[in-house]
C-alpha positions, 0 to 999 in steps of 0.5 A: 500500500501506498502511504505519505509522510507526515513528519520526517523520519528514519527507518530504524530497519532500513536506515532510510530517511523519509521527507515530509510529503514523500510517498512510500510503499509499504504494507499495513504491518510496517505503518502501524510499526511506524506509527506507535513510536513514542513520536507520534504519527509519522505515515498516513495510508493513503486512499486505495485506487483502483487499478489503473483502468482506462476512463470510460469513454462517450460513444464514439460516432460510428465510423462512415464506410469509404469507398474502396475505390474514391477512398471518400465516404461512401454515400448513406441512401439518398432520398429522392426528391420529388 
């Protein structure tokens, strides 16, 4: 899961120093680690998105036919007049 800094910090297990705002990856276990120091709450769980989906799309207007021959579209029944 994805988590944002809240107040800078190092990792006592990795070492790694965090900045405040910085986004990490992390697993629910380590951030409720993180977050019962005696320095309060460092990391805030960040909401869960949804795998990255394509944005649903408006119905595209359908496609003309072309004329294989003149390559421009081919005509849609013409009306008559009389």
């Amino acid at each position: 899961m994805k988590a944002k800094v809240l107040k800078r910090f190092r990792d006592k297990h990795t070492k790694e120093r965090y900045a405040e705002g910085q986004e990490i990856e992390l697993n629910e276990e380590r951030l409720n680690d993180i977050n019962s120091t005696s320095h309060g709450v460092l990391v805030e769980k960040l909401e869960d998105e949804p795998e990255k989906e394509e944005p649903e799309k408006e119905e595209e207007p359908e496609e003309k036919e072309v004329s294989k021959d003149t390559k421009k579209p081919a005509p849609k029944g013409r009306k008559k007049s009389s």
